[in-house]
PABA-449210 format. One record per residue (C-alpha): residue number from 1; residue in one letter; chain; x, y, z. Coordinates in Angstrom, 3 decimals. Each point is the difference from the previous one (the first is absolute). Layout:
SITE  nr rest kette        x        y        z
SITE NUM    a     A        X        Y        Z
...
This chain:
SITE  nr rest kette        x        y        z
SITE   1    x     A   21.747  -37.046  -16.555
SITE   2    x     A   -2.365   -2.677    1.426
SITE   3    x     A    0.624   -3.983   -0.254
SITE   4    x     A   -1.867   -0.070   -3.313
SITE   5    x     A    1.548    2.175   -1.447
SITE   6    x     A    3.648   -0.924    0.699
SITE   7    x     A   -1.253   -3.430   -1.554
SITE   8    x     A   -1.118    1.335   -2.757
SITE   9    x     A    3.148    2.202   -0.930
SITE  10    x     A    2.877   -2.238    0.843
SITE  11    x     A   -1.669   -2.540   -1.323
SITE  12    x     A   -1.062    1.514   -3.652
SITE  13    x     A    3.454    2.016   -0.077
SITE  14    x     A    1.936   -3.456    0.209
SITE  15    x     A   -1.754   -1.738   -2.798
SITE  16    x     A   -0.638   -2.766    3.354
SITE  17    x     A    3.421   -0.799   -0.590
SITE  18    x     A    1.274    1.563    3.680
SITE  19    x     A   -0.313    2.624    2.509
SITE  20    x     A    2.762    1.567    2.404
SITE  21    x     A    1.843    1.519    3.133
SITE  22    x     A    4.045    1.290    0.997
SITE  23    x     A    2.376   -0.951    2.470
SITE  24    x     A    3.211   -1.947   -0.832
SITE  25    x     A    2.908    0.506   -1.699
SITE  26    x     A    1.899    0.503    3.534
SITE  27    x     A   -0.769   -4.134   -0.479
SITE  28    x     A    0.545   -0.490   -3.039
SITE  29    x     A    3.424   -0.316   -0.783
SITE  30    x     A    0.413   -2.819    2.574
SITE  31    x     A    1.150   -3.917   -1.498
SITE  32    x     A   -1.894   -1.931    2.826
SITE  33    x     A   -2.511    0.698    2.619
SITE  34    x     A    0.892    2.216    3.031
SITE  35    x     A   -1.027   -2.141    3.272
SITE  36    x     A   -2.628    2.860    1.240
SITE  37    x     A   -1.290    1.307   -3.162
SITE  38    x     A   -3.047   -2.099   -0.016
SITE  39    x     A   -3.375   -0.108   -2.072
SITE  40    x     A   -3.318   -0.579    1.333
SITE  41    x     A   -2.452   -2.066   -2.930
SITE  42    x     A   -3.411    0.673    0.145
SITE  43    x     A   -2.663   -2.407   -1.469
SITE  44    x     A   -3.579    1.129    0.074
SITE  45    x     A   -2.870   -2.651   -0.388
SITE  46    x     A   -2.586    1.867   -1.328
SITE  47    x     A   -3.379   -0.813    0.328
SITE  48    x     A   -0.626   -1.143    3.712
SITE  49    x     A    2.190   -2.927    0.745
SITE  50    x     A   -1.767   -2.715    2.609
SITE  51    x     A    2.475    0.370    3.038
SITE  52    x     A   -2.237   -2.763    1.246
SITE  53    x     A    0.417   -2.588   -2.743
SITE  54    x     A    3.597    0.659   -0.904
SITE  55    x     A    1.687    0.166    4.237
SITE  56    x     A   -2.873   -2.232    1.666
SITE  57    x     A   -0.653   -0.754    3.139
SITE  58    x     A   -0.682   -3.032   -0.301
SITE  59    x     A   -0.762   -1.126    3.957
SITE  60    x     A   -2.735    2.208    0.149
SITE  61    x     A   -3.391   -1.853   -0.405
SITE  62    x     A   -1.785    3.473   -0.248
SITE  63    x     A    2.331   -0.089   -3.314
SITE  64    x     A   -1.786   -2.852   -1.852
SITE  65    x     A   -3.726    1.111    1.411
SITE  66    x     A    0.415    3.718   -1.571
SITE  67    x     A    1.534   -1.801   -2.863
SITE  68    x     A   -2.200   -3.231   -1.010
SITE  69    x     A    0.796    0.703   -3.622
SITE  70    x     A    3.488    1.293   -0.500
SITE  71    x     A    2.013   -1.629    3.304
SITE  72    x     A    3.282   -1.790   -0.843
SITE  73    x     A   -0.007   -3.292    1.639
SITE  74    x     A    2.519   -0.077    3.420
SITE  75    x     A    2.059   -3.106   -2.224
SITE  76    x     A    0.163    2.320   -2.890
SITE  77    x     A    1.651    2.844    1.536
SITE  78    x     A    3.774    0.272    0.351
SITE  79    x     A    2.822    1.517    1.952
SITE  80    x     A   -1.884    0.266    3.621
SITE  81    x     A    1.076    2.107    2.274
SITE  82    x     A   -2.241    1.049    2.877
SITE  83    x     A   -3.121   -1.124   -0.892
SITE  84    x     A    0.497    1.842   -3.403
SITE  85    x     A    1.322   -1.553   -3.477
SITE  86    x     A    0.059    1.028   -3.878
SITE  87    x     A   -1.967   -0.497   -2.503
SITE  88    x     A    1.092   -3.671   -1.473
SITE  89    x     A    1.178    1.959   -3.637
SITE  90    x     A    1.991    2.299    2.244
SITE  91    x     A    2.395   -3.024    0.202
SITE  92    x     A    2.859    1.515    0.073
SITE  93    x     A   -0.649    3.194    1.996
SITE  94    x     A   -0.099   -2.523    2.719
SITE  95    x     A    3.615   -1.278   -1.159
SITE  96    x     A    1.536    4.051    0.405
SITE  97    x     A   -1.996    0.098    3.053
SITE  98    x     A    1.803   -2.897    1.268
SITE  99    x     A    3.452    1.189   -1.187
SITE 100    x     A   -0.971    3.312    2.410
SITE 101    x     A   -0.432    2.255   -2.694
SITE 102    x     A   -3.845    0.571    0.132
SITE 103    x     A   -1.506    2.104    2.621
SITE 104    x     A   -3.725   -0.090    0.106
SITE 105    x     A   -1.773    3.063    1.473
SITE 106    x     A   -3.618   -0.657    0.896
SITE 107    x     A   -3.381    2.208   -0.052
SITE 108    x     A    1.563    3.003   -1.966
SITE 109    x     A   -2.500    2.619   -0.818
SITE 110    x     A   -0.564    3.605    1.555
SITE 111    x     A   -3.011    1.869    1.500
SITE 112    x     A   -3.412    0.242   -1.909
SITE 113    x     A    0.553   -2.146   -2.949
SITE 114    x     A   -1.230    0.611   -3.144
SITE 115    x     A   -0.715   -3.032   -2.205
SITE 116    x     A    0.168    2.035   -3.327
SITE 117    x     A    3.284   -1.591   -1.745
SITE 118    x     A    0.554    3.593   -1.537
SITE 119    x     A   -0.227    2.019    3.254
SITE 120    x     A    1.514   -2.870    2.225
SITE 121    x     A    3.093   -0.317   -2.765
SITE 122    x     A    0.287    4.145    0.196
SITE 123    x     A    0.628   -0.522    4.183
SITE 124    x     A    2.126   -2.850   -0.083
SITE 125    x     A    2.129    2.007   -2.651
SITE 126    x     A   -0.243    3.670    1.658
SITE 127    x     A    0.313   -1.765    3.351
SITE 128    x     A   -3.044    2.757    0.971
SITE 129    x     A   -2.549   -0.157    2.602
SITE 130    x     A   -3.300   -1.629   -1.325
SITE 131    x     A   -1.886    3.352   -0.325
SITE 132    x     A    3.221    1.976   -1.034
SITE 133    x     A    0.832    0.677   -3.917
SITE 134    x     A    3.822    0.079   -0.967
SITE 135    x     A    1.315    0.905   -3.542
SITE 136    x     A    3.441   -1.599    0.698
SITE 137    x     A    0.978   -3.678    0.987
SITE 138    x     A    1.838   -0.572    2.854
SITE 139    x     A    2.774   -1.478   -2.470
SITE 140    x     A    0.104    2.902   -1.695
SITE 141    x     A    0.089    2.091    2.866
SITE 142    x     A    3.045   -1.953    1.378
SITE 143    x     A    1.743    0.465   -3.968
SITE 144    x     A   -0.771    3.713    0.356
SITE 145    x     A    2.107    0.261    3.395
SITE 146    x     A    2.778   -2.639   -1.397
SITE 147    x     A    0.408    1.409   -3.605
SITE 148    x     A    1.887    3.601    0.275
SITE 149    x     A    0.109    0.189   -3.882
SITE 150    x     A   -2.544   -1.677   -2.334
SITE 151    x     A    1.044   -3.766   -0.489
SITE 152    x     A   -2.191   -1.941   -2.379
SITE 153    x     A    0.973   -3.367    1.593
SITE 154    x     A   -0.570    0.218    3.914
SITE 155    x     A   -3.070   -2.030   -0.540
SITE 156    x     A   -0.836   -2.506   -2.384
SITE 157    x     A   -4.163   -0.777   -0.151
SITE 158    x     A   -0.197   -3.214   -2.876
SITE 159    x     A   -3.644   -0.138   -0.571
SITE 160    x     A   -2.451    1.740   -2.995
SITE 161    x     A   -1.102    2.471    2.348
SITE 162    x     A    1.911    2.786    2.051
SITE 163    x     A   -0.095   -0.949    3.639
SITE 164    x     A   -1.223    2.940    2.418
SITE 165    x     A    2.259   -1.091    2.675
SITE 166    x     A    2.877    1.208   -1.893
SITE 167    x     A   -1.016    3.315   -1.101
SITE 168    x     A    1.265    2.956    1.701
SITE 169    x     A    0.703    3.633   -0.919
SITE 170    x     A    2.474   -0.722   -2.355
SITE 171    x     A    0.121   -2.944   -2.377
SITE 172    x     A    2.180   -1.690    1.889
SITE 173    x     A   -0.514   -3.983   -1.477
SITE 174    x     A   -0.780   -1.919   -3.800
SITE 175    x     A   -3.248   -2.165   -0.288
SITE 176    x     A    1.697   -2.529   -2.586
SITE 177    x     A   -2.569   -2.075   -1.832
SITE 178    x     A    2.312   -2.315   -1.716
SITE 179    x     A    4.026    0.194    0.155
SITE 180    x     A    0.356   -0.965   -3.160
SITE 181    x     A   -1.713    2.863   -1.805
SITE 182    x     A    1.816    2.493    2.135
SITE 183    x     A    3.142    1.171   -1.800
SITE 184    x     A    1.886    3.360    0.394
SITE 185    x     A    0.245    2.205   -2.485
SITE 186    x     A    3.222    2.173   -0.157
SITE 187    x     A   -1.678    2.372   -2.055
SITE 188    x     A   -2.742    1.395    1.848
SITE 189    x     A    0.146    3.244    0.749
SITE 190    x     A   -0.052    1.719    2.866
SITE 191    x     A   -3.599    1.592    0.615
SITE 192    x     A    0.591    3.597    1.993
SITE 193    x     A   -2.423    0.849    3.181
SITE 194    x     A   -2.886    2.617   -0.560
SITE 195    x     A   -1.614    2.213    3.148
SITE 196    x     A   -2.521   -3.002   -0.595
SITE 197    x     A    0.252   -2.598    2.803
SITE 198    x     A   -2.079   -2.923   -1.318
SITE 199    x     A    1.337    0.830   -3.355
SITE 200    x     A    3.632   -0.257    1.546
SITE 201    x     A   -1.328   -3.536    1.591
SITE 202    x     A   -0.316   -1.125   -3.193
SITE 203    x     A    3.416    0.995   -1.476
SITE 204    x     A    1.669   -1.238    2.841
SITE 205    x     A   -1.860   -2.950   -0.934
SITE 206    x     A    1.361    0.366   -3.534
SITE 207    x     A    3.462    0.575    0.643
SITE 208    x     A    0.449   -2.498    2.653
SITE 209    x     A   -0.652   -2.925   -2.600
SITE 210    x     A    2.998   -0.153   -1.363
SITE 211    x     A    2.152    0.108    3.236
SITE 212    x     A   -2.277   -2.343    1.789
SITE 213    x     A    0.277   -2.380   -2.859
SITE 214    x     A    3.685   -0.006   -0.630
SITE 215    x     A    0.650   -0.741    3.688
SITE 216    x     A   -2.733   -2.953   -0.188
SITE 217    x     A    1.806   -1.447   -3.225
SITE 218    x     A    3.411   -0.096    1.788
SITE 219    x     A   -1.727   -1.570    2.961
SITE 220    x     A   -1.485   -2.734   -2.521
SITE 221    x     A    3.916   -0.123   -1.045
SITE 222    x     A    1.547   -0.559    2.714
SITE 223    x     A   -2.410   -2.705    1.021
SITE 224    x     A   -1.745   -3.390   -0.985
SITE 225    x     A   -2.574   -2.432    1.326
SITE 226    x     A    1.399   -2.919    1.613
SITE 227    x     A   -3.432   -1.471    1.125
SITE 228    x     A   -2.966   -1.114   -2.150
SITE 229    x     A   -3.246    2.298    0.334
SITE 230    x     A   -3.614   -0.900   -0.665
SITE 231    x     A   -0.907    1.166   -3.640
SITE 232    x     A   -2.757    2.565    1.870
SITE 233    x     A    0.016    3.820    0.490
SITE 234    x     A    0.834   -0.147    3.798
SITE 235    x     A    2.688   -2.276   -1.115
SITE 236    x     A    1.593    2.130   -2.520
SITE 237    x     A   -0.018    2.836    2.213
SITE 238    x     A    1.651   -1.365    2.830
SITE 239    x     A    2.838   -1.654   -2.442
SITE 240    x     A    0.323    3.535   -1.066
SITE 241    x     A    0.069    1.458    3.130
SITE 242    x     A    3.140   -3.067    0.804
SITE 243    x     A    1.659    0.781   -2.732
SITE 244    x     A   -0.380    4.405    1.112
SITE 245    x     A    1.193   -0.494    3.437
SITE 246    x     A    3.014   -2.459   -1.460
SITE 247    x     A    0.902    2.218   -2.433
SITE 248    x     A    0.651    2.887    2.547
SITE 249    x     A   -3.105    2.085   -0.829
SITE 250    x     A   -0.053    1.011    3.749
SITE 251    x     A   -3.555    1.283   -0.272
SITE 252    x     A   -1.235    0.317    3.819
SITE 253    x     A   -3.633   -0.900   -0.619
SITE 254    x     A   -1.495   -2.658   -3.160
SITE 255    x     A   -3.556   -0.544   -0.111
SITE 256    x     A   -2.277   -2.306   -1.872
SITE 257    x     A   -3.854   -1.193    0.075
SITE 258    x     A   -1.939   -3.319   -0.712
SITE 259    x     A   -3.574   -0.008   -0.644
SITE 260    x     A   -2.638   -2.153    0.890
SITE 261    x     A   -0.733   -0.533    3.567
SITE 262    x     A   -3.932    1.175   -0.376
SITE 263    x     A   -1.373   -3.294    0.758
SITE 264    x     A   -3.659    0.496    0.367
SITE 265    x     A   -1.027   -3.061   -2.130
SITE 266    x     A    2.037   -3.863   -0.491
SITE 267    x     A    2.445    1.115    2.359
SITE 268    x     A    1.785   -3.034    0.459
SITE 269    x     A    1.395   -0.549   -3.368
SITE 270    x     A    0.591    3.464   -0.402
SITE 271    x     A    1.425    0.753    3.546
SITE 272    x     A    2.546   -2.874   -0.602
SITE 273    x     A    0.804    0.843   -3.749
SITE 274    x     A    0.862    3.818    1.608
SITE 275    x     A    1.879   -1.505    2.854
SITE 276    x     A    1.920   -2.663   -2.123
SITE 277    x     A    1.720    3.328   -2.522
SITE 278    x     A    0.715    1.754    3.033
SITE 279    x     A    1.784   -3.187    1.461
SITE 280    x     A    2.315   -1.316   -2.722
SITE 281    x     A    0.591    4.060   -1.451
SITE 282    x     A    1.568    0.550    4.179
SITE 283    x     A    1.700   -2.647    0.417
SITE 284    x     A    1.827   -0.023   -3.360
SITE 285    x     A    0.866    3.836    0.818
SITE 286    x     A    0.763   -0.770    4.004
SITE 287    x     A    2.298   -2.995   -1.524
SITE 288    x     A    2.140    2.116   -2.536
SITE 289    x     A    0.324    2.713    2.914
SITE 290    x     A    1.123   -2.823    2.299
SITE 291    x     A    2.388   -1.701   -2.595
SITE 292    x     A    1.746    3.618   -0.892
SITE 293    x     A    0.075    0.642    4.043
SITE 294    x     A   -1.675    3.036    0.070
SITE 295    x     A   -3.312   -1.414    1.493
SITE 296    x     A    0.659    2.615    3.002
SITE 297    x     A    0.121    2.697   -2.115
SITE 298    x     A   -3.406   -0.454   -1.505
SITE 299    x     A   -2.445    0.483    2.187
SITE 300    x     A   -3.640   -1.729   -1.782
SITE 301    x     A   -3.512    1.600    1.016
SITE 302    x     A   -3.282   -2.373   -1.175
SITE 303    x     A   -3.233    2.258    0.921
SITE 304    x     A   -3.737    0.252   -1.327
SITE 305    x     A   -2.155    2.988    0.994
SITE 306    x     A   -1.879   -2.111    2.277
SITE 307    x     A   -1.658   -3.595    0.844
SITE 308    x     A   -2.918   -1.525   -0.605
SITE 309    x     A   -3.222   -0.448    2.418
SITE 310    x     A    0.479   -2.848    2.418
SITE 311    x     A   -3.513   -1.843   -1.236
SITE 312    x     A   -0.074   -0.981   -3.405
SITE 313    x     A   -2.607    1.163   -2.582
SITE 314    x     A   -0.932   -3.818   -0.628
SITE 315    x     A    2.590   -0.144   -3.770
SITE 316    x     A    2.914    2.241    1.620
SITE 317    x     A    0.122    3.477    1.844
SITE 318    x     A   -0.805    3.847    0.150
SITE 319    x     A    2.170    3.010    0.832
SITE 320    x     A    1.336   -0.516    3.710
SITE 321    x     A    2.756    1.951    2.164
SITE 322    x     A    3.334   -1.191    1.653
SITE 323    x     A    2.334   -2.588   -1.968
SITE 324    x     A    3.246   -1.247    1.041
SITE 325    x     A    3.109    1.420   -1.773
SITE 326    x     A    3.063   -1.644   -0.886
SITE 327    x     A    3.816    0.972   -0.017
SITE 328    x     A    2.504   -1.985   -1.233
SITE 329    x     A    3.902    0.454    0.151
SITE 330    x     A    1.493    3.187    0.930
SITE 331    x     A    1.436   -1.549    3.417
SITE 332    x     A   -3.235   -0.388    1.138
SITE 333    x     A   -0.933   -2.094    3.562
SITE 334    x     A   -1.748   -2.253   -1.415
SITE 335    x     A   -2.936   -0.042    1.844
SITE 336    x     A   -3.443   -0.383    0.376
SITE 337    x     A   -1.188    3.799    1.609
SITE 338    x     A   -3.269    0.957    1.059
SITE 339    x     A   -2.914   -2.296    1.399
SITE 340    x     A   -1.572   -2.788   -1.881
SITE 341    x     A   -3.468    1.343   -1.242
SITE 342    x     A   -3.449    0.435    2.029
SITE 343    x     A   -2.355   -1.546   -1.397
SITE 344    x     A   -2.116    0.124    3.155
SITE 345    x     A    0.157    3.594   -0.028
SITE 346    x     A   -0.812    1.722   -3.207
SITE 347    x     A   -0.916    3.467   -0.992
SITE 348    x     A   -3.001   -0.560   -1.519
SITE 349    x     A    1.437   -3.233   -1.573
SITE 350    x     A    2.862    1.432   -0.890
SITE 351    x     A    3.874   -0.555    2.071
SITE 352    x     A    1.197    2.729    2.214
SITE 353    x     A    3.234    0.960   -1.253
SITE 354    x     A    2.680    0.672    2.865
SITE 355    x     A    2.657    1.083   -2.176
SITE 356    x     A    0.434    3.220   -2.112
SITE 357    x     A    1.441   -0.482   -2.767
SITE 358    x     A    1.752    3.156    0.451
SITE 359    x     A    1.636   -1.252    2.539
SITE 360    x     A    1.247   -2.653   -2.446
SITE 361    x     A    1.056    2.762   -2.326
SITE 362    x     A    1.815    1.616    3.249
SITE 363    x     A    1.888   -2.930    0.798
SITE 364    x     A    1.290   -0.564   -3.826
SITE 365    x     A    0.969    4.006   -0.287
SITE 366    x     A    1.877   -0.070    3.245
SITE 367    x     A    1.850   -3.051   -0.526
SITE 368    x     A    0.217   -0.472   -3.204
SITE 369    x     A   -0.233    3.251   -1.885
SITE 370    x     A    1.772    1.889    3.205
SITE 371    x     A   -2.311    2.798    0.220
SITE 372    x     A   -2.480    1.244    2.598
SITE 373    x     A   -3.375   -0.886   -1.022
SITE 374    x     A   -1.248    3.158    1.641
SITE 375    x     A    2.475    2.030   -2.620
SITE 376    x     A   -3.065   -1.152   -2.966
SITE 377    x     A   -2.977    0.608    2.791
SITE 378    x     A   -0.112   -3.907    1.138
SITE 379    x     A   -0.310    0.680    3.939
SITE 380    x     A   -0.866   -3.703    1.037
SITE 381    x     A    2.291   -1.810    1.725
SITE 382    x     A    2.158   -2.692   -1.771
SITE 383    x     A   -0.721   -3.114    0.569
SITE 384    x     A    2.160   -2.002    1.781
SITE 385    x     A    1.649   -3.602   -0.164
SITE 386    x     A   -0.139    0.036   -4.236
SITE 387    x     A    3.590    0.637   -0.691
């Protein structure tokens, strides 16, 4: 089945309620978490986030001369480190940077970009090559090797969409739209497999909804939220997510999205609006996981499928390359990795990245997830000094 298509079923067969994947009843059973059995967080900022205007480097004159429009001022900026600070509504990213729990990883991108959010989404999430086509996420391939028997609750993706990072040859995590709605159901029957593969998809589908969901609603039970969340979706999400991992889900992988980052036009309100959810949703989530000491369990991934062009557009900007991306928790270093940007040495005004971000993705299976990264066909080299 291609991308579209696995879209279309999952998401039709589950009313948009959820979608799913299998791994973990060996966890299960256990009243607290296991120092070792962590869970990596992904949060996707779709759209094209402005690495430039959200980690800035603010010394750099060629900054504010590319930038006469959209530049944050050097006395607005905050947290600066390097010749590089955050955006001033990323207030308190600044704060778990100074605690040491932030690691900032600078001009992530890969080889021949492609500035289509749909294609550029489909590499960051297959972890492919820029002119290679993948029907499986990395994620997914990752649940595949980890799941020996079908497990509707390896990974949890909270979002209205299925996430193609996650899917793999078996169903092997639930796309939840709202926790709430998602009840099991003692009686549903058990659907039998056909000679039918994508028919069998779907029943596995089927009969993984009420196991998935009667694990999730003792995780809700055993848990509650001690912190107060912004009333948004990101917010809701990640209090969800706290209340998951509390509760002893022991999903490996949870993924979410926010919308929004396409600022072509009035970036500046829009750019900080964006930033400000994504600021007070983390640090509500990174403050439960701190106050319930399992902070370096949880392992917190903030990505976009690339940056912005270095000049502005004259209102905001168009479709650029390499971004910084963000880790929080998880035992990280703390630090800032990579080179500050190049603005004096563009690729046809765009920023070189010098990072692959599979190398990112090596790095966070190899420490984190404790597998090979070459076992689901990532063959770059971790990157070193993040954990």
């Amino acid at each position: 089945m291609n991308r579209r298509n696995f879209l279309s079923l999952t998401g039709t067969f589950t009313g948009g309620l959820l979608v799913l994947p299998e791994f973990l009843h060996a966890f299960g059973q256990s009243n607290s978490i296991i120092t070792g059995e962590e869970c990596v967080v992904f949060i996707q900022l779709n759209g094209g986030n402005d690495g430039l205007n959200t980690f800035i480097p603010f010394e750099d004159p060629l900054y504010y001369d590319l930038r006469p429009k959209i530049a944050l001022a050097k006395n607005d900026v905050i947290g600066k480190n390097k010749g590089m600070a955050f955006h001033p509504a990323l207030k308190d990213f600044a704060t778990i940077q100074q605690n040491g729990h932030l690691s900032v990883i600078q001009n992530v991108g890969y080889p021949e970009p492609n500035r289509s959010h749909f294609r550029s989404q489909e590499i960051w999430q297959t972890a492919s090559d820029a002119n290679n086509y993948l029907n499986e996420g990395w994620l997914g391939r990752y649940l595949d090797l980890q799941c020996k028997t079908h497990n509707p609750i390896a990974g949890i993706n909270l979002d209205t969409i299925d996430n193609l990072a996650l899917k793999g040859k078996e169903p092997n995590f639930i796309t939840v739209k709202d926790l709430n709605k998602f009840k099991s159901n003692s009686e549903t029957e058990k659907v039998k497999v056909s000679n039918n593969p994508h028919l069998d998809f779907v029943r596995k589908i089927a009969n993984s909804v009420s196991e998935g969901a009667t694990e999730i609603q003792k995780a809700l039970g055993n848990s509650k939220s001690e912190i107060s969340y912004p009333k948004t979706s990101l917010g809701k999400n990640l209090e969800w997510m706290a209340r998951l991992i509390k509760g002893n889900l022991n999903s490996k992988v949870y993924y979410t999205s926010l919308n929004g980052f396409d600022t072509h036009d009035n970036q500046l309100a829009i750019h900080k609006n964006k930033l400000s959810e994504l600021n007070d949703a983390i640090f509500s989530f990174y403050s439960e996981l701190k106050q319930a000491k399992i902070l370096q369990n949880v392992t917190i991934v903030v990505f976009s499928e690339f940056g912005r062009r270095v000049k502005d557009n004259g209102n905001g900007t168009d479709h650029g390359t390499a971004a910084p991306l963000f880790i929080i928790g998880g035992n990280n270093k703390g630090q800032l990795i990579g080179k500050n940007p190049n603005l004096s040495d563009l690729d046809n005004g765009d920023l070189k990245h010098s990072i692959d971000f599979r190398s990112v993705y090596a790095s966070i299976l190899e420490e984190k997830l404790k597998i090979e990264a070459k076992q689901i066909g990532i063959l770059n080299k971790k990157l070193e000094g993040v954990f």
